[in-house]
VMD Tcl script that draws the C-alpha trace (Angstrom):
set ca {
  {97.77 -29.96 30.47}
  {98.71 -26.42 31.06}
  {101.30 -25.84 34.06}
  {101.93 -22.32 35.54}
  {105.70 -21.97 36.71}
  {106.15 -19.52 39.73}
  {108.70 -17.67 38.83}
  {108.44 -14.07 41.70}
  {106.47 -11.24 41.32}
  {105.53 -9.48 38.40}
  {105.61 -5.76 37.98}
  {102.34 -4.15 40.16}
  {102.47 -7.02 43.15}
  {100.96 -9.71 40.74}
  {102.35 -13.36 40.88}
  {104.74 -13.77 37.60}
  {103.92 -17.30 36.04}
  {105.84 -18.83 33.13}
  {103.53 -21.42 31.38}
  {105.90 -24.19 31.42}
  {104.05 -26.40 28.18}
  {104.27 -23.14 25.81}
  {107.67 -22.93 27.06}
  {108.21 -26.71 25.56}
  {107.39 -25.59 22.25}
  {108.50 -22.01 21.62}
  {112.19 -22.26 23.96}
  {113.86 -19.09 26.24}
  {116.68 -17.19 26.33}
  {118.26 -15.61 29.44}
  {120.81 -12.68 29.58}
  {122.45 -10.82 32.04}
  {125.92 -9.52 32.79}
  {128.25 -11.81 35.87}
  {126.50 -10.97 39.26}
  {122.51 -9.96 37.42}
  {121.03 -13.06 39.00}
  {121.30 -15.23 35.91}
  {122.05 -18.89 37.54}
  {119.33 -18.13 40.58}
  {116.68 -18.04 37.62}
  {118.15 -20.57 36.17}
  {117.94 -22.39 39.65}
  {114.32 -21.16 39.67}
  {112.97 -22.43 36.78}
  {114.51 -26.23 37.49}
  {113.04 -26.56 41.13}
  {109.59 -24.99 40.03}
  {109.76 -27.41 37.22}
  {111.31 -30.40 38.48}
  {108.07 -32.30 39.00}
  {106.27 -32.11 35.72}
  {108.96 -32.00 33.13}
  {112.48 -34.35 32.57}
  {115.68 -32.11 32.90}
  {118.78 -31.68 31.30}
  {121.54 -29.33 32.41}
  {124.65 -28.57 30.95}
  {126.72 -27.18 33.68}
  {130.50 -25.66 32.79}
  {130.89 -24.61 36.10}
  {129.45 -27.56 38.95}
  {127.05 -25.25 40.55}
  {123.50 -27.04 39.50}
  {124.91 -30.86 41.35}
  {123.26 -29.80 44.37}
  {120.09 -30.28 42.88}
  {120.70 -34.00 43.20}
  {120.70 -34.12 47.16}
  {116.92 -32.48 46.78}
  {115.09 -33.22 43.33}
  {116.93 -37.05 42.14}
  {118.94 -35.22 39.21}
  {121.76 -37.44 38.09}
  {125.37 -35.79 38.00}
  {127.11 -37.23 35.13}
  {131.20 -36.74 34.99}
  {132.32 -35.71 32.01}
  {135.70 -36.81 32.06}
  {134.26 -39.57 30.09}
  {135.11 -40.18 26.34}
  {132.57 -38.59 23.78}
  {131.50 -42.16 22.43}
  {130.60 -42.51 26.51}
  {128.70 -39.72 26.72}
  {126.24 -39.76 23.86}
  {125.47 -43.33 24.94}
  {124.69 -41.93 28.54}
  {122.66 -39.46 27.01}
  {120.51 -41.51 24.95}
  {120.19 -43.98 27.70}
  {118.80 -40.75 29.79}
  {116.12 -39.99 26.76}
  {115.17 -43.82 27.39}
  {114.79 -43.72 30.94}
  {113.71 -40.30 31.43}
  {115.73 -39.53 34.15}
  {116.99 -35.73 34.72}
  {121.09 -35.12 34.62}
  {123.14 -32.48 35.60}
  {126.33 -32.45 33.05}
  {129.08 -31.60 35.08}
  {132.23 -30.05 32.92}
  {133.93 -28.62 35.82}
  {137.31 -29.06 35.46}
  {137.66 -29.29 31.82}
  {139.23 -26.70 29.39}
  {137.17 -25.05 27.49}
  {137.79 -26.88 24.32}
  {137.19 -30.34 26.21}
  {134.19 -28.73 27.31}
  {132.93 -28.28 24.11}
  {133.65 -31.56 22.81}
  {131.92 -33.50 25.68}
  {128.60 -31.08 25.58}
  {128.82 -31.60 21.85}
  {128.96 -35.22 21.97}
  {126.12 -35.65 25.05}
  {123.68 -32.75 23.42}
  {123.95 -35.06 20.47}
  {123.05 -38.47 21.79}
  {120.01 -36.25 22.79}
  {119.25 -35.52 19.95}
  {119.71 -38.92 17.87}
  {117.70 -40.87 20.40}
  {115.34 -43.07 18.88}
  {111.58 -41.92 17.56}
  {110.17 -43.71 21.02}
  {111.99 -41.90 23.25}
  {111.37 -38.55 22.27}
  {109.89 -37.16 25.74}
  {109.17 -33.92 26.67}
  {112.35 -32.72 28.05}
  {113.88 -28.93 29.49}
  {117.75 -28.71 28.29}
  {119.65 -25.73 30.20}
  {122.65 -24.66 29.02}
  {124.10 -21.81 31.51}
  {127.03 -20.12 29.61}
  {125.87 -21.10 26.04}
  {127.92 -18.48 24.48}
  {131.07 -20.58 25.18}
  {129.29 -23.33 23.40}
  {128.04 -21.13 20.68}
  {130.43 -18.56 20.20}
  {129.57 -15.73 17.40}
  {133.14 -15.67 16.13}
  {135.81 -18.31 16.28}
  {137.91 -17.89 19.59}
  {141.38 -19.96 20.92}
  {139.97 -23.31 20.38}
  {139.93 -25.54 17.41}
  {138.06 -24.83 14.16}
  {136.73 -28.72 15.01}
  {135.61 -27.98 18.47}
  {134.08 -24.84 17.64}
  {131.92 -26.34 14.78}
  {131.14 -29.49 16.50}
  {129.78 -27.42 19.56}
  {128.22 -24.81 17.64}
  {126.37 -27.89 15.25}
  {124.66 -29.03 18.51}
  {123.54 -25.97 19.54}
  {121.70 -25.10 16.50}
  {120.25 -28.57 16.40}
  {118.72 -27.86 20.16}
  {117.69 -24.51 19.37}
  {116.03 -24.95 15.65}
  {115.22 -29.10 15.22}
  {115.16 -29.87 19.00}
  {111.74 -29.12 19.48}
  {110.18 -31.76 17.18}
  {112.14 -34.17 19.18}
  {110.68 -33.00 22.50}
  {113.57 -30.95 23.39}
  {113.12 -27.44 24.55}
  {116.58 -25.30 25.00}
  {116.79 -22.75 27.86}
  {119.98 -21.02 26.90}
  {121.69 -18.45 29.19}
  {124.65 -15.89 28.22}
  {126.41 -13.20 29.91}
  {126.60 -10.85 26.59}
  {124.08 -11.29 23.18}
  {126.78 -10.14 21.46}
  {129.07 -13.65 22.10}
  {126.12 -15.68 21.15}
  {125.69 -16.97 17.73}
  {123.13 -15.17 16.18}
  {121.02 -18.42 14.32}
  {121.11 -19.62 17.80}
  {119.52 -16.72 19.72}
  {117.29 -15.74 16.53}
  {115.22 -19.57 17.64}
  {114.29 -18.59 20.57}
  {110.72 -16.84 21.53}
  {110.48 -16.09 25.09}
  {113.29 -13.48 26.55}
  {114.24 -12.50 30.14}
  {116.87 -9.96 30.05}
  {119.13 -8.53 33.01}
  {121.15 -6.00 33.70}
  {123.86 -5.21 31.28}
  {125.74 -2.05 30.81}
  {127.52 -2.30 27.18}
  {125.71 -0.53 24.20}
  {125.89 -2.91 22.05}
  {124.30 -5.94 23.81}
  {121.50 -3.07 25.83}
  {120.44 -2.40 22.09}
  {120.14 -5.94 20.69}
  {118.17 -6.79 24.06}
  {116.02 -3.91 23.12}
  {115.56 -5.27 19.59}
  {114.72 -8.67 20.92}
  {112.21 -6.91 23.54}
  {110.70 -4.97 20.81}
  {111.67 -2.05 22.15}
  {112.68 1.84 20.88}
  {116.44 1.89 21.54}
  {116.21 5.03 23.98}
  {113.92 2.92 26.26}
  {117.69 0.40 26.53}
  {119.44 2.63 29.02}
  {116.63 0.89 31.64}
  {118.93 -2.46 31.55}
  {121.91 -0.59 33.18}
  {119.32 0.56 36.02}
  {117.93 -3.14 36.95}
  {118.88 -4.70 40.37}
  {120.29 -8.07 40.89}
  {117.32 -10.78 40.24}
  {115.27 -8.21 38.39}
  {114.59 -9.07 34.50}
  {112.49 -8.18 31.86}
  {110.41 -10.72 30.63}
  {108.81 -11.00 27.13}
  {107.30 -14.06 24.75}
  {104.27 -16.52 24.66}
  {105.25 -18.32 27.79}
  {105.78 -15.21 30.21}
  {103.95 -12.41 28.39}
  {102.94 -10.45 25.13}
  {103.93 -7.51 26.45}
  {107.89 -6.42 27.94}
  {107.19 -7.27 31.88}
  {109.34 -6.02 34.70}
  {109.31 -9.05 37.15}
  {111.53 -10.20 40.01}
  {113.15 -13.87 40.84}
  {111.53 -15.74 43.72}
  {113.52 -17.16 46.33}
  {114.92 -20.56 45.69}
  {115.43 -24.36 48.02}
  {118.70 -25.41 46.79}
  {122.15 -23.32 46.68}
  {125.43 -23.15 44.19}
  {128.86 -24.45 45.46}
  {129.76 -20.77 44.69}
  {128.81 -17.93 46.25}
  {129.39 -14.56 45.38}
  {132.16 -12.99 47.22}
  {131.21 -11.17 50.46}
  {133.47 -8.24 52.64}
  {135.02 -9.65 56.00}
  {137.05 -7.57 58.53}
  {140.66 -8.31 58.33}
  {142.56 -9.69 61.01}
  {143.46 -8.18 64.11}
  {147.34 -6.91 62.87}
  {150.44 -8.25 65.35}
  {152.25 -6.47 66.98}
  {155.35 -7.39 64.81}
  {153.49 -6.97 61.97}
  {157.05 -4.60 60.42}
  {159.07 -7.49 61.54}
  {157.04 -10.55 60.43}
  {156.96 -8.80 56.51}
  {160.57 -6.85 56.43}
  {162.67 -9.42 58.19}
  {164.00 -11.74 55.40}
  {163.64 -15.47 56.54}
  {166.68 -17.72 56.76}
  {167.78 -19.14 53.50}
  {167.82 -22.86 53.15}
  {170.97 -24.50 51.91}
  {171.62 -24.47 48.31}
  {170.05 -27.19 46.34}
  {171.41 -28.67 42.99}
  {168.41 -28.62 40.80}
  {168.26 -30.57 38.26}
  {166.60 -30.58 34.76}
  {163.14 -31.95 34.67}
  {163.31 -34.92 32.81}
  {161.70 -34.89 29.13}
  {158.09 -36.02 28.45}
  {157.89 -39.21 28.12}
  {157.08 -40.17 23.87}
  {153.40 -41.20 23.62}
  {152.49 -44.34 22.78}
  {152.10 -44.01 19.11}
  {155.72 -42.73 18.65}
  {157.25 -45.18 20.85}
  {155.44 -48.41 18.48}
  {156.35 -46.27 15.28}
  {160.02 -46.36 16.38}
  {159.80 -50.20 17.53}
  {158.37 -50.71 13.72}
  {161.51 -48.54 12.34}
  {163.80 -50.72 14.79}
  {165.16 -53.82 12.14}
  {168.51 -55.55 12.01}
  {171.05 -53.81 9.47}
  {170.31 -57.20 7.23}
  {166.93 -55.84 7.16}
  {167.53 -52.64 5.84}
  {170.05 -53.81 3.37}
  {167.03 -55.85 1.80}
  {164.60 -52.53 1.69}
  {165.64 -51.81 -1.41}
  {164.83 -54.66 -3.16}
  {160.58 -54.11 -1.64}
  {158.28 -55.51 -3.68}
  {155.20 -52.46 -3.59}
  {152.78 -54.30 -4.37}
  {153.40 -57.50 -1.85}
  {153.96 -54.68 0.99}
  {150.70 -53.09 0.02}
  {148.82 -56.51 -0.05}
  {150.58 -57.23 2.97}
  {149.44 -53.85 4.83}
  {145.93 -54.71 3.67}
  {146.11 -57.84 5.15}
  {146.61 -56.64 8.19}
  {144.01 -54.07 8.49}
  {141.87 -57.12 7.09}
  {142.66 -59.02 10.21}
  {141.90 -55.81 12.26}
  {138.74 -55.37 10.54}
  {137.64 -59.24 11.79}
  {136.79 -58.05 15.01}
  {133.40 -56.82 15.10}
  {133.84 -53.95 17.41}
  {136.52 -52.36 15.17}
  {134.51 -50.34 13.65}
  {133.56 -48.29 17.21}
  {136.95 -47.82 18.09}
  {138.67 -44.39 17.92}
  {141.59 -44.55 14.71}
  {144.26 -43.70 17.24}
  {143.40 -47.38 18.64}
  {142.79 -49.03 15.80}
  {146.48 -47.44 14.54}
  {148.55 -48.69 17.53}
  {147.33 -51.52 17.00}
  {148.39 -52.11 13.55}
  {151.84 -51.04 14.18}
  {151.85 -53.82 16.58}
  {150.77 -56.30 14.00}
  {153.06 -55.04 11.11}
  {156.02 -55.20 13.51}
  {154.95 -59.29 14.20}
  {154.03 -59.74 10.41}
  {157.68 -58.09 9.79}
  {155.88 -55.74 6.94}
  {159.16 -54.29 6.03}
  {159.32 -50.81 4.36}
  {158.52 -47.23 6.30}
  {156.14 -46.98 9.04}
  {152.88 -46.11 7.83}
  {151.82 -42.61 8.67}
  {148.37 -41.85 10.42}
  {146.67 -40.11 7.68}
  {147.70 -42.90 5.27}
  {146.84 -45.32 7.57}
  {143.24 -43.11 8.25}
  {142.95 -43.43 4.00}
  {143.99 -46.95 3.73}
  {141.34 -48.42 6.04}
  {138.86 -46.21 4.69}
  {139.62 -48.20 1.26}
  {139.81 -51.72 2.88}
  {136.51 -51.05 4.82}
  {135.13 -50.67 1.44}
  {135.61 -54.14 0.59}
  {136.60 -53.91 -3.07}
  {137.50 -57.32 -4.43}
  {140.81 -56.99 -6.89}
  {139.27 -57.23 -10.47}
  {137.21 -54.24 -9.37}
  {140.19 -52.62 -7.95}
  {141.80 -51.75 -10.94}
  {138.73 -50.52 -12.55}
  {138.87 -46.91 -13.83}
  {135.03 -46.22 -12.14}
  {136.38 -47.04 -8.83}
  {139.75 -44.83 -9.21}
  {137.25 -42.48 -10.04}
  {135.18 -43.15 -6.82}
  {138.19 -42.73 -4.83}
  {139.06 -39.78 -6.34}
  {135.69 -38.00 -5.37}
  {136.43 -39.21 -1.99}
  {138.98 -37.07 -1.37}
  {136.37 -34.18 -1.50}
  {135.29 -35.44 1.97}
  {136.58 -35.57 5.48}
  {138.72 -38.20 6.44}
  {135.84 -39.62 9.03}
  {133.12 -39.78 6.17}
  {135.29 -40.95 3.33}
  {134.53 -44.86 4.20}
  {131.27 -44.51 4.35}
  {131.19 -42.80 0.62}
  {133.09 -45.55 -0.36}
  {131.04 -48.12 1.30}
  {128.06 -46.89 -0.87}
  {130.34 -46.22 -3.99}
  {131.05 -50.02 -3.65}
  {128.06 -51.13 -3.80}
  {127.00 -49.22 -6.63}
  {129.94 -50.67 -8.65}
  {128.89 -54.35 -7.81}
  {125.20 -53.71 -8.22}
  {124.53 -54.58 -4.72}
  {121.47 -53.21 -3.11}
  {121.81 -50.01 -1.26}
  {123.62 -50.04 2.29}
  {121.06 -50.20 5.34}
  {121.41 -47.13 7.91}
  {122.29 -49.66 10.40}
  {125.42 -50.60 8.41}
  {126.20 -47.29 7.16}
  {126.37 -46.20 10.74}
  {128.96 -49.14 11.77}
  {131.03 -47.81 8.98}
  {130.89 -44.15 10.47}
  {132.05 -45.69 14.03}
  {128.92 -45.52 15.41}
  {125.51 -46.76 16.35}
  {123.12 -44.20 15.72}
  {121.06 -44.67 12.66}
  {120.36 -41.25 12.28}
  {124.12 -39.85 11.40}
  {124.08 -42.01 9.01}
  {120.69 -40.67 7.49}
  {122.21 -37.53 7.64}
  {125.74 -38.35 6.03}
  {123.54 -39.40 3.07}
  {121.83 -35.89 2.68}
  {125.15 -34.12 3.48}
  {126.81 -35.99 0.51}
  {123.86 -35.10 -1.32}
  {124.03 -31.74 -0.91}
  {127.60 -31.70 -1.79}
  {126.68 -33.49 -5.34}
  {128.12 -36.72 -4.66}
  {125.53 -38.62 -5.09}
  {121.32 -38.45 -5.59}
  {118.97 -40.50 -3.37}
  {115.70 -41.89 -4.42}
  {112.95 -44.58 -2.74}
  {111.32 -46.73 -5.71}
  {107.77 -47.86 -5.08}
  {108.53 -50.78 -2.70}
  {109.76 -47.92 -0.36}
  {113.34 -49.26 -0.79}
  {116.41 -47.18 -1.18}
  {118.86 -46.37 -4.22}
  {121.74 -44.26 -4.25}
  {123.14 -43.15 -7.92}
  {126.12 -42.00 -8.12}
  {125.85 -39.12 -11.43}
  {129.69 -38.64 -11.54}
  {130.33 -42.56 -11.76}
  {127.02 -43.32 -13.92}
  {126.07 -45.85 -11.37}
  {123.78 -47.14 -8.97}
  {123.34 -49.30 -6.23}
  {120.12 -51.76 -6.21}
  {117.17 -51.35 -4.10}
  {117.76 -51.95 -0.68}
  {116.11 -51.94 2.64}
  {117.14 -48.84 4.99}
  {116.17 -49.64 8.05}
  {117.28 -53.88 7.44}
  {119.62 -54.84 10.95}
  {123.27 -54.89 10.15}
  {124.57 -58.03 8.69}
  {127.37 -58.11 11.51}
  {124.59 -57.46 13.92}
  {122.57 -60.53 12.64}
  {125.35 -62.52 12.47}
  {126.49 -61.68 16.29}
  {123.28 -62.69 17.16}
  {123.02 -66.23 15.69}
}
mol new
graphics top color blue
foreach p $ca { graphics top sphere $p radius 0.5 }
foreach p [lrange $ca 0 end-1] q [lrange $ca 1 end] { graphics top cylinder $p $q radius 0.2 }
display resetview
């Protein structure tokens, strides 16, 4: 079914449509310097298109949640944790429901994190639910920035990561990214190059006027025409809009930002004592002792280390007599008995952390506190679930070895698989390989299989039952034949 968007009026009088199911498949790009009428096409394009398509917008600054009161869209919050959002968002691909993502109020590196984690619950939602849906992101280039800026290497790649997923993979998965930026020049390249339909606004620096001209196919002295264009005027170009560069301006639009633009008021009629009210030095309050602001109060992980490091003198005395190995069986027991609870595996490491200090302290595991990345290493190892005998082996010191190659996050899972190779077990289903990621979507864990594959790690093949074997060359092992998408044994056994 082909739907015409009215979008204003084209160049010559003629009614500008964008054809809103080529737009599903080939994705737009919007750019304009602050004040060129970016967010009112943005604004345009959602109320035109609220009836025939499901919405997604990703909104850093609050001004899209007043299309709620009009068109139904849900405002999610996203002071939320990320494991929060991404199941919100794959809920939303479920029920088809449109969202505004509200990040007002966030940093920008919080900002980044939550749009990573809800753009990718998007994108992992299940093979059923992959509807048609219109994913706005106004300010992309703080979510894809071209060069690495104040905020974390993590945050930045994270971000960046889902942004390329929208703009290159998104489409087979029904999702079609409308991305909007004040300069070209901010915005990752591979994340502009995916895009096939262009409006471009007014902008006045060289070096963004000629990369819009190079997007527009255009000779670069026809880019001094973007520092001439009025507010709401663009130039459109691409399958969806047109095959040739088309002057057009923005219609008029039903809903308004929380924002406005700032407008000139007359000042205030001046007092009389106007010299007297501003030179006349008001009367000093009596002297106050101020007093230092107390110190921050120790976070919760430092205050358990320290109750952990707390013992009686006796207690110390006997530290150096510590048997190494019954501390380290005893430490393993304990992230054993964390490991029990089924839901371990979603929790963040920070939890699961504090909550072995809290344990050790009532096991009395004498010896030094455990550190976090030790900690983050040992449970990796335990996860594993490597009886004794096999241990001690010199293929799985080799295993562990290789693991160290990898993130902390992933190094459990390579272990996981690295186990079952050792015992001959069949392969790991995606289902469990996901739980031992933290997480429930099947297909992170599909692609934490190809990344270590790419790294070297390890080779994947299907035999001709259609079952899955990982080999490990660098051990010269395998696992056995198993199932990938079989439940998860801790699933099953919830269930019965």
């Amino acid at each position: 079914m082909q739907v015409g968007i009215d979008m204003g009026v084209a160049q010559g009088g003629a009614e500008a449509r964008l054809d809103l199911e080529e737009l599903l498949a080939t994705r737009l790009l919007v750019q304009g310097n602050s004040g060129s009428g970016k967010s009112h096409l943005l604004r345009r394009l959602l109320e035109q298109s609220a009836p025939w398509v499901q919405q997604c917008i990703v909104d850093p600054e609050g001004d899209f949640v007043t299309l709620a009161d009009k068109y139904g869209h849900l405002v999610v919050d996203a002071s939320r944790s990320e494991a929060e959002l991404t199941g919100i968002a794959a809920r939303v691909r479920q029920h088809r429901v449109s969202v505004v993502l509200s990040l007002e109020g966030l940093d920008v590196e919080q900002q980044m994190r939550c749009a990573a984690a809800f753009l990718g619950g998007l994108f992992d939602a299940d093979r059923d639910y992959w509807y048609p849906m219109l994913v706005v992101v106004d300010e992309a280039q703080l979510f894809a920035p071209a060069i690495a800026g104040e905020v974390s290497d993590e945050a930045r790649k994270l971000s960046l990561g889902a942004m390329t997923n929208l703009m290159c993979r998104g489409r087979k998965r029904g999702l079609a990214g409308v991305i909007a930026t004040q300069r070209l020049a901010k915005l990752a390249k591979n994340v502009a190059a995916e895009a096939s339909n262009f409006l471009m606004g007014r902008t006045f620096l060289d070096i963004d006027m000629a990369r819009a001209a190079d997007l527009l196919g255009m000779e670069r002295r026809q880019a001094e025409m973007f520092r001439d264009l009025a507010r709401g005027h663009f130039i459109a170009l691409g399958p969806a809009l047109s095959r040739r560069p088309l002057p057009m301006v923005i219609g008029e639009v039903e809903t308004s930002a929380r924002s406005t633009s700032p407008k000139l008021m007359p000042l205030p009629d001046a007092p009389a004592d106007a010299r007297e009210l501003i030179f006349t030095r008001a009367p000093e309050p009596a002297p106050r002792v101020r007093r230092p602001p107390p110190p921050p109060p120790p976070s919760t992980t430092d205050l358990l280390a320290q109750l952990v490091r707390t013992q009686a003198p006796q207690a110390r005395a006997e530290e150096t007599s510590i048997d190494e190995a019954e501390r380290e069986a005893a430490l393993d027991g304990v992230i054993r008995e964390l490991l029990e609870d089924r839901d371990a595996s979603f929790r963040s490491v920070a939890v699961l952390y504090q909550d072995f200090l809290v344990r050790c302290r009532i096991r009395r595991v004498r010896g030094d506190v455990l550190a976090l990345p030790a900690f983050r290493r040992k449970l990796a190892v335990v996860r594993a679930g490597v009886d004794a005998e096999a241990a001690g082996s010199e293929t799985w010191q080799h295993a562990l070895s290789l693991s160290t190659q990898l993130a902390d996050d992933v190094q459990g899972v390579f272990l996981v698989l690295a186990r079952a190779a050792l015992e001959g077990a069949p392969c790991p289903s995606d289902a469990a390989l996901a739980r031992a990621y933290g997480t429930h979507s099947t297909g992170r864990a599909r692609r934490l299989l190809a990344y270590f594959e790419e790294r070297g790690l390890l080779v994947v093949r299907m035999d001709l039952r259609n079952q899955r074997v990982v080999a490990f060359p660098d051990l010269a092992t395998e696992t056995g034949p198993g199932n990938p998408d079989a439940p998860d044994f801790d699933d099953r056994a919830a269930a019965e």
